[in-house]
C-alpha positions as CSV (number, residue, x, y, z in Angstrom):
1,X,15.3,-2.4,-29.7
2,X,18.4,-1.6,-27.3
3,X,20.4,-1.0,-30.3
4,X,18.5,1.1,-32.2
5,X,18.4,3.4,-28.9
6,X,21.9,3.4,-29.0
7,X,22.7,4.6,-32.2
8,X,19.4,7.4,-31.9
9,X,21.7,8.3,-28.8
10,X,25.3,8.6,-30.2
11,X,23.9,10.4,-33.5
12,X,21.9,13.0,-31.2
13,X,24.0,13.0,-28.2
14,X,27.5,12.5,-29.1
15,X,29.0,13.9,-26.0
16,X,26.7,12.4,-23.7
17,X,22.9,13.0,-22.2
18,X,22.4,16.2,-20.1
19,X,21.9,15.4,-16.4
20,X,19.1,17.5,-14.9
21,X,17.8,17.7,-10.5
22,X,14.3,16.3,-10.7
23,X,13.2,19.8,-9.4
24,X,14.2,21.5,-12.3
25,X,11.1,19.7,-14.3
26,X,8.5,20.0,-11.7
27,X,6.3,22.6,-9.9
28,X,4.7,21.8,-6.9
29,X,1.1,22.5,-6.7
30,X,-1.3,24.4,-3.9
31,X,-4.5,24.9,-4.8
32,X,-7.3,24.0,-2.4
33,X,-10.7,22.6,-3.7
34,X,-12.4,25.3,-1.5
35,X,-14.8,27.3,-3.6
36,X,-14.1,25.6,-6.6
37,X,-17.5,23.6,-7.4
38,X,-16.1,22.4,-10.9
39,X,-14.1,19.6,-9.7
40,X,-15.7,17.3,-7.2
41,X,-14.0,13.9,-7.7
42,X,-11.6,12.4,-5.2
43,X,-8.4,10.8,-6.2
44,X,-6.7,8.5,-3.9
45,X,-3.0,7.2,-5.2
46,X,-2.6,2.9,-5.0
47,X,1.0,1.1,-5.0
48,X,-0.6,-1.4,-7.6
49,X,-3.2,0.4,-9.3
50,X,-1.3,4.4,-9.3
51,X,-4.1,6.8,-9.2
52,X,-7.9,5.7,-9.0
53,X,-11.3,7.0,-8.0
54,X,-11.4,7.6,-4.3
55,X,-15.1,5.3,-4.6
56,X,-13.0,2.5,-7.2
57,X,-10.4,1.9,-4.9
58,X,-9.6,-0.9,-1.9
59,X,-13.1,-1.7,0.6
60,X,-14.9,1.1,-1.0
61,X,-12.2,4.1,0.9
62,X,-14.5,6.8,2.9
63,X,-12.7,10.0,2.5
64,X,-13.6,12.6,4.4
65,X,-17.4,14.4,3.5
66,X,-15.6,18.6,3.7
67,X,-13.0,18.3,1.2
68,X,-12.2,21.9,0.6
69,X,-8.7,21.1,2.5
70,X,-8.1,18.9,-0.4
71,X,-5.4,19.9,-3.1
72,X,-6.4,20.0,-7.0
73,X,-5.0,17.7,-9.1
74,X,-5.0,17.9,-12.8
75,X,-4.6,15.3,-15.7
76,X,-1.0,14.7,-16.3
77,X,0.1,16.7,-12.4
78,X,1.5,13.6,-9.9
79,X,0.5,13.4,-6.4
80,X,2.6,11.5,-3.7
81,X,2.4,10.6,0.1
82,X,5.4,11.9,1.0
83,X,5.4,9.0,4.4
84,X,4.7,6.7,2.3
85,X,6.4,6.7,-0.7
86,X,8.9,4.2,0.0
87,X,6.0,1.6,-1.1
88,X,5.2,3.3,-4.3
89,X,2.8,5.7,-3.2
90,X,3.3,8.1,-6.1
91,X,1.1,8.3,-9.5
92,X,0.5,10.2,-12.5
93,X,-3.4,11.4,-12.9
94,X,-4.0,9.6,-17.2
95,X,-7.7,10.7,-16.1
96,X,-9.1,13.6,-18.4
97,X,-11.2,14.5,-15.3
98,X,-9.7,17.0,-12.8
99,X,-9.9,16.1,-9.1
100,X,-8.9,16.2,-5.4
101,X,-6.9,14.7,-3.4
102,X,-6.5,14.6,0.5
103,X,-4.2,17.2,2.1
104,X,-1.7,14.1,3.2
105,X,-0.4,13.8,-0.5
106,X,1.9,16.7,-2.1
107,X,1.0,17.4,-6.1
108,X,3.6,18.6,-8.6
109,X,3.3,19.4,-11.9
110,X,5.5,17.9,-14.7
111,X,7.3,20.6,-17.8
112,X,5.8,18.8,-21.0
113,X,8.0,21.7,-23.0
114,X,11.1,19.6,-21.1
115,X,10.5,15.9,-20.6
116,X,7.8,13.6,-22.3
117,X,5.0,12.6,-19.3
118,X,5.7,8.7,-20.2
119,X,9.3,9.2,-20.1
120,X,9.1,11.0,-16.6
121,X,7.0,8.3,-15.4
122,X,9.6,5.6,-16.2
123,X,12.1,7.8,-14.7
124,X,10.4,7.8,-11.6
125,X,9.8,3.9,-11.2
126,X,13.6,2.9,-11.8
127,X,16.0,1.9,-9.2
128,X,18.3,4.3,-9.3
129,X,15.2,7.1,-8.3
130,X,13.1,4.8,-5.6
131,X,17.4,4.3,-4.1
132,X,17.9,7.6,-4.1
133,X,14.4,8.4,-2.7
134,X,14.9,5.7,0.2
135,X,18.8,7.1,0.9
136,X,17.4,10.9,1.1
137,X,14.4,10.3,3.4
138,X,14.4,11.8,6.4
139,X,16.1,10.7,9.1
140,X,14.3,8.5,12.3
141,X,12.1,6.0,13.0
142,X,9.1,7.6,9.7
143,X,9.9,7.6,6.4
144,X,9.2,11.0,5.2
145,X,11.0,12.8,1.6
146,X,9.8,16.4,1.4
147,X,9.2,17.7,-2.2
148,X,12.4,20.1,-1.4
149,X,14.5,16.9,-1.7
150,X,13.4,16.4,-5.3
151,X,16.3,18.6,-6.4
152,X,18.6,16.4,-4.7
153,X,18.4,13.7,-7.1
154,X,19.8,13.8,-10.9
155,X,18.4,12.3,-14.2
156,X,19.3,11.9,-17.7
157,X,17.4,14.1,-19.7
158,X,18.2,13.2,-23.3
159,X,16.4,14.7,-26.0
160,X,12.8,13.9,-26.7
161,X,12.9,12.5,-30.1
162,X,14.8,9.5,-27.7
163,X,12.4,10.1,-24.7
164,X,9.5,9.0,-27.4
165,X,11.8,6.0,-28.5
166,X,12.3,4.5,-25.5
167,X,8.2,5.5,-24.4
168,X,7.2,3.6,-27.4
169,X,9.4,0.3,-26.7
170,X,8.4,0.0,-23.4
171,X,5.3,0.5,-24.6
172,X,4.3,-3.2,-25.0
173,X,5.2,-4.6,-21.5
174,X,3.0,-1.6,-19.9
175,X,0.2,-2.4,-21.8
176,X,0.6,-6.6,-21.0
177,X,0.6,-5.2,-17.3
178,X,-2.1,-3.2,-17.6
179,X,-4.2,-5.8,-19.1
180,X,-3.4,-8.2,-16.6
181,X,-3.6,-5.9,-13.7
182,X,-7.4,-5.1,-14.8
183,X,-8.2,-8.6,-15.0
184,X,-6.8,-8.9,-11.0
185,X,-8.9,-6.0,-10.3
186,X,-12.2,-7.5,-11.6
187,X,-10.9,-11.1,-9.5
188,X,-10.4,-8.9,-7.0
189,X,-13.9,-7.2,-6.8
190,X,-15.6,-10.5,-7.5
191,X,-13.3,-11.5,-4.3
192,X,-14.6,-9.0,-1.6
193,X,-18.2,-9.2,-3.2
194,X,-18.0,-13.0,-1.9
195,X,-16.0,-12.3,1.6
196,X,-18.5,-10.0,2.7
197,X,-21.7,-12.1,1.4
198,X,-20.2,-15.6,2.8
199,X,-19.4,-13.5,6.0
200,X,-23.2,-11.7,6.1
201,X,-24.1,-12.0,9.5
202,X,-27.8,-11.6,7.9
203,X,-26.9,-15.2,5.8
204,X,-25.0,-17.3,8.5
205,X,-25.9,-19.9,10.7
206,X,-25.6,-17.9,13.6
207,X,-25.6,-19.6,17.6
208,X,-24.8,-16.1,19.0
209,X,-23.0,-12.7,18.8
210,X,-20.5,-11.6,21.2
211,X,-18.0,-8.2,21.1
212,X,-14.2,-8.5,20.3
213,X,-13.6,-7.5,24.0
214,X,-15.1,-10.6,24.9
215,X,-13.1,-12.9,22.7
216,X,-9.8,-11.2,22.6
217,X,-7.4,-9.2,25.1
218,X,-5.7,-6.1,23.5
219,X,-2.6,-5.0,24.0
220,X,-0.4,-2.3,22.4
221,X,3.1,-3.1,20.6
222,X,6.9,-2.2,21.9
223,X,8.5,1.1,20.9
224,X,12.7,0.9,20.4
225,X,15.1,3.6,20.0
226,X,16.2,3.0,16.3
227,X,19.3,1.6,17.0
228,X,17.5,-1.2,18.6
229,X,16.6,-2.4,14.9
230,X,18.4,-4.4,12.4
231,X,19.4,-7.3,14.5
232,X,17.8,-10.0,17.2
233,X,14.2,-11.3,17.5
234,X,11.6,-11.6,14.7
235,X,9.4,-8.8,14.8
236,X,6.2,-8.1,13.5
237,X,5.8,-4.7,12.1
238,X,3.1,-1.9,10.1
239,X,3.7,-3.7,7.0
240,X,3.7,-7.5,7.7
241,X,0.0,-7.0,9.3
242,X,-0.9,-4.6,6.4
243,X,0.1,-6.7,3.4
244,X,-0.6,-10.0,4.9
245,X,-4.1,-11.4,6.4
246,X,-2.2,-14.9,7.5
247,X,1.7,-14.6,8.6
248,X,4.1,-17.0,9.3
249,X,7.9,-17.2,10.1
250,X,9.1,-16.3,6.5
251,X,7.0,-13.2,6.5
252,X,8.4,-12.0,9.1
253,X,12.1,-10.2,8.2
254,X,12.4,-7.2,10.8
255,X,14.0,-7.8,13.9
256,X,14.9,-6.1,17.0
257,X,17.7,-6.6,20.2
258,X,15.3,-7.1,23.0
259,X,15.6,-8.0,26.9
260,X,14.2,-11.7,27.6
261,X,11.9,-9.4,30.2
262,X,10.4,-7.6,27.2
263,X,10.4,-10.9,24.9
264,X,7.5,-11.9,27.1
265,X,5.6,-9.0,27.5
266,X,5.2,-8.9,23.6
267,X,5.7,-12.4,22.6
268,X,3.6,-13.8,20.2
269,X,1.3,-17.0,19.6
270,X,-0.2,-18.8,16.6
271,X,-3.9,-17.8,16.7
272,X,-2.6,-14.0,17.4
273,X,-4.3,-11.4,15.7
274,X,-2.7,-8.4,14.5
275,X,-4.5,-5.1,13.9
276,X,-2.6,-2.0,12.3
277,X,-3.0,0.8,15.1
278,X,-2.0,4.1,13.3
279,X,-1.1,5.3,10.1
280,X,-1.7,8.2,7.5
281,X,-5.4,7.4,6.8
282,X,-8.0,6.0,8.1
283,X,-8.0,3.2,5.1
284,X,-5.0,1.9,6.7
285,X,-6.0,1.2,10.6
286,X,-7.2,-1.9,11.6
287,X,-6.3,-3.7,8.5
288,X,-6.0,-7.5,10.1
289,X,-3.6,-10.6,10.0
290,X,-3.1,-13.8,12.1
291,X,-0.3,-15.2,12.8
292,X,-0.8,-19.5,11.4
293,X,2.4,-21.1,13.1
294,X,5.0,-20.6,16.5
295,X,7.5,-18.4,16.0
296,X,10.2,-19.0,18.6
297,X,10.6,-15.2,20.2
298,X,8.8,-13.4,18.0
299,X,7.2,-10.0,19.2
300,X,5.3,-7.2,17.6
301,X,6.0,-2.7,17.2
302,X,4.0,-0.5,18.8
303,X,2.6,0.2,15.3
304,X,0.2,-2.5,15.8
305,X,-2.0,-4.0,18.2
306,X,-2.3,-7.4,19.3
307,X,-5.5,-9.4,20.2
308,X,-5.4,-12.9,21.8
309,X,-8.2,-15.3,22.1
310,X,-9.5,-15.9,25.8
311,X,-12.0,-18.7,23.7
312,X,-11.8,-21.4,21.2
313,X,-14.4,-20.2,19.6
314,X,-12.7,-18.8,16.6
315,X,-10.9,-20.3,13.9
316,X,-8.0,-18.4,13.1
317,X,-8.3,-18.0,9.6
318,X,-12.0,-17.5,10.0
319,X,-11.3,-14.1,12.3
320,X,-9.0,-12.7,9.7
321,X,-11.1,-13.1,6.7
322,X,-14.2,-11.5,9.3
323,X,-12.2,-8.4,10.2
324,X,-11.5,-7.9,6.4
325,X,-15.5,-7.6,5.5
326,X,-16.9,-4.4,4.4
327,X,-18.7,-4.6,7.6
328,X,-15.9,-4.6,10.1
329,X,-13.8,-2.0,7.9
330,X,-16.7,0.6,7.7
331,X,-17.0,0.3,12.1
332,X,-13.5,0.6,12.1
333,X,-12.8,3.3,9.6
334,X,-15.5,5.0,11.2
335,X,-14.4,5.3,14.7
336,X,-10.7,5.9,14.3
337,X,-9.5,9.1,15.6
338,X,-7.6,11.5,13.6
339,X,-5.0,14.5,14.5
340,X,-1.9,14.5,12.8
341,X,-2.3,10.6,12.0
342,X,-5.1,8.3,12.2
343,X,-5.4,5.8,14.9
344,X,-7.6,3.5,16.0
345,X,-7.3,1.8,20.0
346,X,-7.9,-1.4,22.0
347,X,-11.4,0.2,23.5
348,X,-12.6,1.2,19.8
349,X,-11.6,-2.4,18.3
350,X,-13.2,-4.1,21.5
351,X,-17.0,-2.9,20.3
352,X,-16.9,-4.8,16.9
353,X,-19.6,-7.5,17.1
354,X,-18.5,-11.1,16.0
355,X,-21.0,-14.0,14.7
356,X,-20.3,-16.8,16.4
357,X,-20.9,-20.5,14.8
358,X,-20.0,-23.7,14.4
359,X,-16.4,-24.5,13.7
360,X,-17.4,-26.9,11.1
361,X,-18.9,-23.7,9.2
362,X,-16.1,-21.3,10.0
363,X,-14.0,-24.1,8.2
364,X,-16.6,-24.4,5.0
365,X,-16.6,-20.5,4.8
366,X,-13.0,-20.7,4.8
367,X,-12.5,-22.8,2.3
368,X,-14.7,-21.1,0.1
369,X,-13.0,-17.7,0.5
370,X,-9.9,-19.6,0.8
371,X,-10.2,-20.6,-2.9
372,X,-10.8,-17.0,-4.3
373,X,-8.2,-15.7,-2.4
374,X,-5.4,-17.5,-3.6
375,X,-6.7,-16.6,-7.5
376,X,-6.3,-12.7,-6.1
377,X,-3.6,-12.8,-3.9
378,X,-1.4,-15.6,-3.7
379,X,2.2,-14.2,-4.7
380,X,4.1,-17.4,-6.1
381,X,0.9,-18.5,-8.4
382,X,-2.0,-17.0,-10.4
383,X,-2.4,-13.6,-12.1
384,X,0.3,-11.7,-9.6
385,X,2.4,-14.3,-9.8
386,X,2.3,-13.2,-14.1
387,X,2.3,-9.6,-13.1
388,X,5.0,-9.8,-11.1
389,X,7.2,-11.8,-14.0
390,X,6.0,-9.2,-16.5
391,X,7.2,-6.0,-14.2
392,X,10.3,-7.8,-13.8
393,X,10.5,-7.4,-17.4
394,X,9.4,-4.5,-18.1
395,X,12.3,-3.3,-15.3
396,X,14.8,-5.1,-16.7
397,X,14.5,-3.0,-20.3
398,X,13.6,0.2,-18.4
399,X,17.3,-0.1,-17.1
400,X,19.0,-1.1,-19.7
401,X,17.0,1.7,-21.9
402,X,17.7,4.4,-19.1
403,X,21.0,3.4,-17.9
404,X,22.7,6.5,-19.4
């Protein structure tokens, strides 16, 4: 497979592959959805899924009702959150149905007459791109690459007789991972289907209700100059609480120099919820984790909020599979605040009502959910555990097959 690429290469490129800026094959895209009626559907771009249906994706999203802000995007143009493309927030539209897309994400277009779609695609996922993307970002405490930097980084552009070669080789391991990654989405749906019917306040044994205020206090996270970061006490940032509903001390890998006076301000205790507390969409504020064991100094950023029990009441695990229901997100989603960032606060989390029941049922919900949640999302077993194996594959060849 390798070889055959090789010898395609030294018979058609015998004095090596042209290098090309990544600007030179794409033009970026401005059109606004106002006052065009013929395309209606929202696009929202996933780090595991690319680009999907705004109503397909994570928690049923709610995107915003006036979308004549939003930018056009047409099959085969890419769109990208230019803050958050450090976690793979960037995909191709493969839908034959034009959409929109919220003003947060920039959309480019991709030269067919220069570069094969497929073969830009791969180019895009390899580590020599996503390093250069991460060393070019803008400098601070956000990530941030503006479509200008595009032009910064270089590519092979070989011809596309052996752009179609190494499109179809790869071919094989996109399609295991698609079919795989379908199958997960299905679990998945099946998943929060279950969380929010075992969680049904309508359904449960229910002694009484009472308000988060009344179970937790709030508090908002520390903020550090940047050279504060790198070295010193666990710390638990955006993205522990976001990709996480239960943390423990090998989640944890940021850290930050702190006083012992500020250890204790923000320290952190088993039984700790976490609730993300700003971010670029709504989708992705109040997204909630709990912290399962001690964590000797441990404290959290000030891009999350904490929430401590005053009560017993709660089982741990029990309040971060609640604040995940379709319920909870919808109150939350609805009620965060947007300017240039959506947030949501201590006072709007505080109103979310809570079912309060025995422990013994918390624990038998638990368990149940418990069960289908390790099928969906358990990272060392199951179907991600295979996906994972399989992109590691599939990354391995893309390398060796672009490594001009």
């Amino acid at each position: 497979m390798i070889k055959a690429i090789e010898d395609l290469i030294l018979k058609l490129c015998p004095y090596g592959i042209t290098q090309v800026p990544i600007g030179s094959l794409i033009t970026r895209v401005r059109n606004k959805g106002k006052g065009d009626d013929s395309v209606s559907q929202v696009y929202v771009v996933s780090n595991t899924r690319g680009m999907v249906r705004a109503e397909d994706f994570r928690e049923n999203t709610i995107h915003s009702q006036d979308t004549s802000n939003y930018t056009i995007i047409r099959p085969y143009m890419v769109a990208y959150n230019p803050s958050r493309l450090n976690i793979g927030s960037i995909a191709m539209l493969k839908s034959d149905i034009p959409g929109l897309v919220s003003p947060m994400y920039v959309v480019f277009a991709v030269d067919n007459k220069k570069v094969e779609y497929e073969y830009f695609e791969h180019i895009m996922k390899s580590h020599f791109v996503n390093y250069r993307v991460n060393s070019l970002k803008e400098e601070g405490a956000r990530f941030r690459f503006d479509y200008e930097r595009w032009n910064k980084i270089i590519i092979p552009l070989p011809p596309k007789e052996i752009q179609r070669e190494i499109i179809f080789a790869l071919k094989k391991f996109d399609d295991i991972i698609k079919s795989l990654e379908d199958e997960l989405h299905v679990r998945r749906e099946q998943y929060y289907y279950y969380l929010n019917t075992c969680l049904d306040i309508n359904r449960v044994n229910v002694q009484k209700v009472l308000s988060v205020g009344e179970l937790f206090d709030i508090k908002n996270g520390l903020n550090k100059e940047k050279e504060a970061f790198g070295k010193g006490t666990p710390i638990i940032n955006f993205t522990d609480v976001y990709n996480k509903r239960f943390l423990t001390e090998k989640d944890i890998k940021g850290r930050v120099s702190l006083s012992q006076e500020e250890i204790e301000r923000y320290g952190v205790r088993k039984g700790d919820v976490f609730f993300t507390r700003t971010s670029e969409t709504k989708e992705d504020v109040g997204m909630a984790s709990v912290i399962t064991e001690e964590i000797e100094d441990c404290v959290f950023s000030g891009f999350v909020l904490r929430a401590r029990p005053k009560t017993d009441l709660l089982l741990p695990k029990f309040c971060s599979y609640f604040f995940a229901t379709e319920q909870v997100r919808n109150v939350i989603t609805r009620y965060a605040s947007v300017t240039t960032r959506a947030t949501t606060t201590g006072p709007k989390l505080s109103k979310i009502m809570v079912p309060i029941m025995g422990k013994a049922e918390q624990k038998q919900i638990v368990d149940r959910i418990e069960k289908f949640d390790l099928i969906c999302n358990d990272i060392e077993n199951g179907l991600i555990a295979e996906i994972e194996i399989r992109k590691r594959q599939l990354g391995y060849y893309r390398e060796k097959m672009l490594g001009f």
